[in-house]
C-alpha positions as CSV (number, residue, x, y, z in Angstrom):
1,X,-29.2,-116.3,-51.4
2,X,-26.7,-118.6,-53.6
3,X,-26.3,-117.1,-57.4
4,X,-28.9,-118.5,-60.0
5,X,-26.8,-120.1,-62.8
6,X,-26.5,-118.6,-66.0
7,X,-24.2,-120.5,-68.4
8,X,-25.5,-118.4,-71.4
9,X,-25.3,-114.9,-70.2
10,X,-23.6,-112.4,-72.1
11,X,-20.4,-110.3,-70.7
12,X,-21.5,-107.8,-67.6
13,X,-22.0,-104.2,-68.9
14,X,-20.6,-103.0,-65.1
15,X,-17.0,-104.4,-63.8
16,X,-16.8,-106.5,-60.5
17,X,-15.9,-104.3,-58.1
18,X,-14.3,-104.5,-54.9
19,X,-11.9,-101.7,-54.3
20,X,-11.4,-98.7,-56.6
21,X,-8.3,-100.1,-57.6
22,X,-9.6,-102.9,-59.5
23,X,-12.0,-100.8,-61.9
24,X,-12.7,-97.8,-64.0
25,X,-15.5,-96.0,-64.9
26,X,-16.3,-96.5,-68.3
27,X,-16.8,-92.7,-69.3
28,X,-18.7,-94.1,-72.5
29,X,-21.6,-95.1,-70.4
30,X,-21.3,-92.9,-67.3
31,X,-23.7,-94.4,-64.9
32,X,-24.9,-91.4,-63.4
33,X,-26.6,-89.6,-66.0
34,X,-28.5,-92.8,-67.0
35,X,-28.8,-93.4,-62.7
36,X,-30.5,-90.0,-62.7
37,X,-33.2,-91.0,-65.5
38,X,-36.0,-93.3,-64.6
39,X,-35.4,-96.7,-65.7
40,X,-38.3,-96.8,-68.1
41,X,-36.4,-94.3,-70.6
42,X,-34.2,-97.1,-71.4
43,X,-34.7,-99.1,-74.5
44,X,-35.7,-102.4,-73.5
45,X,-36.5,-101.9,-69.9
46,X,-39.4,-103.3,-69.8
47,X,-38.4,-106.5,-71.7
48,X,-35.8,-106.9,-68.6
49,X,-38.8,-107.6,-66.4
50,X,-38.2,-111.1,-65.3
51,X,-34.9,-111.8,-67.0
52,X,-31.6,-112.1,-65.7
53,X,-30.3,-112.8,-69.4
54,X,-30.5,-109.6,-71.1
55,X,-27.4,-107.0,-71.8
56,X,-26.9,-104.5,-69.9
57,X,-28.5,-105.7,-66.6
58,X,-25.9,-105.6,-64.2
59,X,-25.7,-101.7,-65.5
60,X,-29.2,-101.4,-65.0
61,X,-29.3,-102.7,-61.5
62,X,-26.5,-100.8,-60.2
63,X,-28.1,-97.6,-61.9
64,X,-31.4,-98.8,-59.9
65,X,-29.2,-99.6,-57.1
66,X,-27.6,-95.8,-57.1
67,X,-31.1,-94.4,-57.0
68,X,-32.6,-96.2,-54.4
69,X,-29.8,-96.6,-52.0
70,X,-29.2,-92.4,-52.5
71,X,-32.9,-92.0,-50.7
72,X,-33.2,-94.6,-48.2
73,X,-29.5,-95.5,-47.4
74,X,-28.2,-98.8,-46.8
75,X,-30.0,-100.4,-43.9
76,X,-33.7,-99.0,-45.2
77,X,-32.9,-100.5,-48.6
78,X,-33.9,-103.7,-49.4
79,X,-32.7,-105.7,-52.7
80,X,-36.8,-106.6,-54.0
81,X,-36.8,-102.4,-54.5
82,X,-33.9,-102.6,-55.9
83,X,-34.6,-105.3,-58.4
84,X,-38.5,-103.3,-58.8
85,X,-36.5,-100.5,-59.4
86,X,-34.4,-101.6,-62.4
87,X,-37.8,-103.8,-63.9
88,X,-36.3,-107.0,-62.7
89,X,-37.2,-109.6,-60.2
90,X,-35.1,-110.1,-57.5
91,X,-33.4,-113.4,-58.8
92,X,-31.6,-111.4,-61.2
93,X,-30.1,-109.2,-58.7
94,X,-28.6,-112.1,-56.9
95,X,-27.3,-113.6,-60.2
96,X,-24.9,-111.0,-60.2
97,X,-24.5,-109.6,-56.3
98,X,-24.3,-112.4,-53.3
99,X,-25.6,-110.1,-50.8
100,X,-26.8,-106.4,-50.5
101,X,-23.4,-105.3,-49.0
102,X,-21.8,-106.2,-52.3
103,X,-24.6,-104.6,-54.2
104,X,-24.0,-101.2,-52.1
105,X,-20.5,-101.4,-52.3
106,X,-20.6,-101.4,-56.1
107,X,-22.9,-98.3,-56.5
108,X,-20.7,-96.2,-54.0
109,X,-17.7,-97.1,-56.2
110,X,-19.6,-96.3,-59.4
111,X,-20.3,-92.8,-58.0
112,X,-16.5,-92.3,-56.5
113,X,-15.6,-93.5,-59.8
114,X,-17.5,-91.4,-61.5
115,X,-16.8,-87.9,-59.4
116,X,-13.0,-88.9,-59.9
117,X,-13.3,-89.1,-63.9
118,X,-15.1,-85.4,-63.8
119,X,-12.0,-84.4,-62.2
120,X,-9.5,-86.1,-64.5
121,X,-11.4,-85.0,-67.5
122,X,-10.5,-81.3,-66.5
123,X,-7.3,-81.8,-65.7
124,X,-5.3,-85.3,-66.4
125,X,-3.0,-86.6,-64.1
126,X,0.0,-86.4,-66.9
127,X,-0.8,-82.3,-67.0
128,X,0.5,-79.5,-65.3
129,X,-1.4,-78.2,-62.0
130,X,-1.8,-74.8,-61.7
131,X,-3.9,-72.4,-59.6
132,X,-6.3,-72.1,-62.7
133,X,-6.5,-76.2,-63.2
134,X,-7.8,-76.5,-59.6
135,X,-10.2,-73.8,-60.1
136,X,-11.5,-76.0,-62.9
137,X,-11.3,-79.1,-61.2
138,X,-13.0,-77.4,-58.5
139,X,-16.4,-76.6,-60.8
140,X,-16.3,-79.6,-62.2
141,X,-16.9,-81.8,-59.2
142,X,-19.5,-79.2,-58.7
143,X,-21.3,-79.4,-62.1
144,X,-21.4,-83.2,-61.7
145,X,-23.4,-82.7,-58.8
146,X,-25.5,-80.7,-60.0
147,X,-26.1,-83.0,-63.1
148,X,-26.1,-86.1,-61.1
149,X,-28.2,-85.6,-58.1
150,X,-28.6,-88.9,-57.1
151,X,-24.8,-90.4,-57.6
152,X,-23.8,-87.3,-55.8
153,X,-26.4,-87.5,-52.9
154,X,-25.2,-91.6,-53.0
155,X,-21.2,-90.3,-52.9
156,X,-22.0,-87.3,-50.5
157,X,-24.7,-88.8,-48.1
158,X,-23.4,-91.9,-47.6
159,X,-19.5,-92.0,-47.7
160,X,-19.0,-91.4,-44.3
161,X,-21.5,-93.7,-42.6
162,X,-19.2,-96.9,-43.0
163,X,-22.0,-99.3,-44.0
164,X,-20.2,-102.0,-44.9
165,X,-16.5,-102.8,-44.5
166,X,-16.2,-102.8,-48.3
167,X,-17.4,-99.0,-47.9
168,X,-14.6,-98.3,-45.2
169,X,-12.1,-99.5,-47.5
170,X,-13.7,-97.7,-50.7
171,X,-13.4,-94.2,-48.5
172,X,-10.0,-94.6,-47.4
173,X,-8.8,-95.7,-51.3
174,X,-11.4,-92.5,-53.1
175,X,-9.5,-90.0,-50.4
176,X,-5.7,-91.2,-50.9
177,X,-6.7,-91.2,-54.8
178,X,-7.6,-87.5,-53.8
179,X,-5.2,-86.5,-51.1
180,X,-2.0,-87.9,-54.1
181,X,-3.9,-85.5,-56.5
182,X,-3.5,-82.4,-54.7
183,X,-0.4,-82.9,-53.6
184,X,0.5,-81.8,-57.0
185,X,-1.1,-78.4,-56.4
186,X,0.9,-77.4,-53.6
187,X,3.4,-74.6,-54.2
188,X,7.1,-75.2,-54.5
189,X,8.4,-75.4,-51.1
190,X,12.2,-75.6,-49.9
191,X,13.9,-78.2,-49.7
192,X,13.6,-80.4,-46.2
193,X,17.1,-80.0,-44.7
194,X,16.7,-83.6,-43.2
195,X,14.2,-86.7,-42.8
196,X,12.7,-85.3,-39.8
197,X,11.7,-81.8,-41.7
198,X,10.4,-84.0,-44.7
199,X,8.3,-86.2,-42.8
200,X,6.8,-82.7,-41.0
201,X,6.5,-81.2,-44.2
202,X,4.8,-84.4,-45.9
203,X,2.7,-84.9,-42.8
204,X,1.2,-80.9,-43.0
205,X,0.5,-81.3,-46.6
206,X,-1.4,-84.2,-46.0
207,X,-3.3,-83.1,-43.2
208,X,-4.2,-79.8,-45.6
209,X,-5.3,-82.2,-48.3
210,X,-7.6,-84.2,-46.6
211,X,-9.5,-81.5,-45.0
212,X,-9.9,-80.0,-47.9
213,X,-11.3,-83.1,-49.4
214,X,-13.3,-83.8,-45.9
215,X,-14.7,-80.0,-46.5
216,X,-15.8,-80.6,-50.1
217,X,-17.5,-83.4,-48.8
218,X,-19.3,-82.4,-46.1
219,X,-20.7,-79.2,-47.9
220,X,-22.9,-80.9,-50.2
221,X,-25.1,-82.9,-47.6
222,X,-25.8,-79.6,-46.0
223,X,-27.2,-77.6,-48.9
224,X,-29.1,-80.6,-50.6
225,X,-32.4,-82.4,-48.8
226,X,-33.6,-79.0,-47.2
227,X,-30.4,-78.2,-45.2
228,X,-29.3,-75.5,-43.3
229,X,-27.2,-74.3,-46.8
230,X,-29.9,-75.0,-49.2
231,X,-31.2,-71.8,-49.1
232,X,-27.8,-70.1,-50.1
233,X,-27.3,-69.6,-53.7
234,X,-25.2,-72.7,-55.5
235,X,-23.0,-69.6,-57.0
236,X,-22.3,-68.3,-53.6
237,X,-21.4,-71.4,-52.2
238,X,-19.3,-72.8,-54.8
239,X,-17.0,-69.7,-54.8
240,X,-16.7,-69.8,-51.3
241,X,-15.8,-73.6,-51.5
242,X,-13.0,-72.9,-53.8
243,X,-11.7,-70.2,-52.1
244,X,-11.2,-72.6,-48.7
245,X,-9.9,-74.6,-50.9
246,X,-7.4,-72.7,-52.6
247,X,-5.9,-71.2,-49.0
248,X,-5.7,-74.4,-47.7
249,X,-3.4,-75.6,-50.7
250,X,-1.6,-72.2,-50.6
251,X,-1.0,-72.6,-46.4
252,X,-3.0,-69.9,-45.6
């Protein structure tokens, strides 16, 4: 469905988004807490019924888009619960997304945005990286979980089943963002003696990285939604996480 026009409509509250190098997450407004509340708590939700022209309704429909597309997935998802979801009618949603692949792209990046800033708050890129700074980073990917059940279950559940092409792409950027992050936590190592032994060296840490990240991942989908970890305490399992973690940075 072509975009309705909209000549008069004020500036979007969420970015464009088509790759997670093009956009931020504006940590004034993080989506999730407000994606995690039901859209009536907001203000003038119910004078967004109909309307395409208020502020703040491209946030609200990806916060709507976050909730609904975190429970059914992509292909069970279609964009008239979406638009239901965030007190709109569907014309609105097109106004701003051409297609429902767009739509879901946007709300994966939103949560991948928003898991990366919980990170960075704790520990900036410009700051040193330490063996108590990845502990921290650690919990706090974990306490955004918690706090933000349905942009982690939207980040966790879905990430890895390549919906779209746009969601290919948006994994591969979120886990080289991640993988160049903890290269910085590796311990000092000797210096390669020749190309060969730095392309090795380079190649190990990377492969370390990523299954780290790839274990961090796949954790929360089996302890959330009844699964075979849910019945393990969240204390338990989040030590256990870090410790993995922490040997697999230190080569162990």
């Amino acid at each position: 469905m072509a975009p309705c026009s909209d000549p008069g409509a004020e500036e979007d509250a969420v970015p464009r988004r088509t790759s997670s190098s093009q956009s931020k997450v504006d940590e004034s407004s993080e989506p999730e807490t407000a994606a995690d509340s039901p859209v009536a708590s907001e203000p003038d939700a119910a004078s967004l019924k109909g309307s395409a022209h208020r502020p703040s309704r491209r946030h609200l429909i990806v916060q709507a888009a976050v909730r609904v597309f975190s429970r059914k997935g992509f292909a069970e998802t279609s964009i008239q619960e979406i638009a239901e979801a965030a007190g709109m009618v569907p014309t609105a949603v097109y106004y701003h997304f051409a297609s429902k692949e767009e739509l879901f792209d946007t709300a994966l990046g939103y949560a991948m945005d928003a898991s990366t800033a919980a990170a960075q708050a704790v520990r900036p890129d410009d700051t040193e990286a330490d063996a108590a700074a990845f502990k921290d980073v650690v919990d706090a990917v974990w306490d955004w979980t918690e706090e933000h059940p349905n942009a982690a279950r939207m980040l966790f559940l879905q990430v890895a089943g390549g919906a779209t092409p746009g969601t290919r792409l948006l994994t591969k950027e979120y886990e080289d963002r991640h993988v160049r992050r903890a290269f910085d936590y590796f311990p000092d190592a000797e210096i390669p003696a020749n190309k060969r032994s730095a392309a090795a060296q380079h190649a190990a840490r990377s492969l370390r990285a990523r299954t780290m990240i790839a274990t961090t991942i796949a954790i929360q989908p089996l302890r959330i939604e009844g699964g075979p970890l849910s019945n393990i305490a969240v204390s338990r399992l989040r030590s256990a996480t870090t410790d993995v973690c922490a040997k697999m940075i230190e080569g162990r």
